[in-house]
C-alpha positions as CSV (number, residue, x, y, z in Angstrom):
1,X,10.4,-7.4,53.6
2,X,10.2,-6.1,57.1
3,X,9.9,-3.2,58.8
4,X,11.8,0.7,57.2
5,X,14.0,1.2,60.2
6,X,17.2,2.5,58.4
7,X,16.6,5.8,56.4
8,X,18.9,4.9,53.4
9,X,16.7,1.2,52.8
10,X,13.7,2.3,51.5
11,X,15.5,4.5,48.8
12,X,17.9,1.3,47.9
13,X,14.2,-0.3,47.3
14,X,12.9,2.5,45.2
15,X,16.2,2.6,43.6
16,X,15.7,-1.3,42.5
17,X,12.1,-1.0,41.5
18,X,12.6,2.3,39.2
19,X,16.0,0.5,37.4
20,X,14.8,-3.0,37.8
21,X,14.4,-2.9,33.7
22,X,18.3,-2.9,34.0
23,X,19.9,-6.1,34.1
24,X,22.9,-4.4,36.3
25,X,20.6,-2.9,38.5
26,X,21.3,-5.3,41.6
27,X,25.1,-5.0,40.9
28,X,26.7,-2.7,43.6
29,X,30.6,-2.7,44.7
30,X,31.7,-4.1,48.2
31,X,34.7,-2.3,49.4
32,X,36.6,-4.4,51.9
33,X,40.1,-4.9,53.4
34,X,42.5,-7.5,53.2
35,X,44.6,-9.2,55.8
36,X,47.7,-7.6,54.4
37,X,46.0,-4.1,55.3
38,X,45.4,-3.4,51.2
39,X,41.3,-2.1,50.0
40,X,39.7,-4.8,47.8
41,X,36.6,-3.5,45.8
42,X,34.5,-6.2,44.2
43,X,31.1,-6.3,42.5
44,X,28.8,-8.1,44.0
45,X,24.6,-9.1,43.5
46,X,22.2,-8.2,45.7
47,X,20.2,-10.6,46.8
48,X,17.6,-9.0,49.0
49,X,17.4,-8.3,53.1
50,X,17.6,-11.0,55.7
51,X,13.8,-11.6,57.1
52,X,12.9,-8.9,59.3
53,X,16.0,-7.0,59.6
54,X,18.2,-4.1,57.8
55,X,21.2,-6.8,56.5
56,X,21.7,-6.9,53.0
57,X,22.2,-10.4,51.6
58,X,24.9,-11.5,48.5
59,X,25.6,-14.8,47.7
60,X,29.1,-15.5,47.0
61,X,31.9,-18.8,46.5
62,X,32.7,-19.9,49.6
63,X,36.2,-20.0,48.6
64,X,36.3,-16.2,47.3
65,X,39.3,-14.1,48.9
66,X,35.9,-12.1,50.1
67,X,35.1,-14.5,52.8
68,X,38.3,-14.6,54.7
69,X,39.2,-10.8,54.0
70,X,35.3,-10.3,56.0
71,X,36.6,-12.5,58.4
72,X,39.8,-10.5,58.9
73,X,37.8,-7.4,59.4
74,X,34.9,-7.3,59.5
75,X,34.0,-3.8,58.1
76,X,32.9,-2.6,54.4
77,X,31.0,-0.2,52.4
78,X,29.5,-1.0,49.4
């Protein structure tokens, strides 16, 4: 999976391994905003990290209000 080089990934991987018994365990929220300025919080699947880097990857429809409020601005938290 890459080099450790953010401080929070390797406890999201312990995190994953200990609960992986749990269906839900890959489940997390992705807090976004929308164009009209207004907080959307989704759930979302992880999906694992792009090769050799520190970005989380979801798969999601392309046509989800997600991808155009991302493209609005760019900034979340999940």
């Amino acid at each position: 999976m890459g080099s450790l080089s953010v401080p929070w990934k390797q406890l999201l991987l312990t995190a994953l391994e200990t609960n992986a018994h749990l269906k839900y365990s890959s489940f997390f929220q992705l807090a976004t905003v929308r164009p009209n300025g207004k907080p959307a919080n989704r759930t979302v699947v992880f999906r694992g990290f792009q090769e050799g880097s520190d970005k989380i990857q979801i798969n999601t429809d392309s046509r989800s209000h997600k991808i155009e409020d991302i493209k609005h601005c760019p900034f979340g938290e999940f």
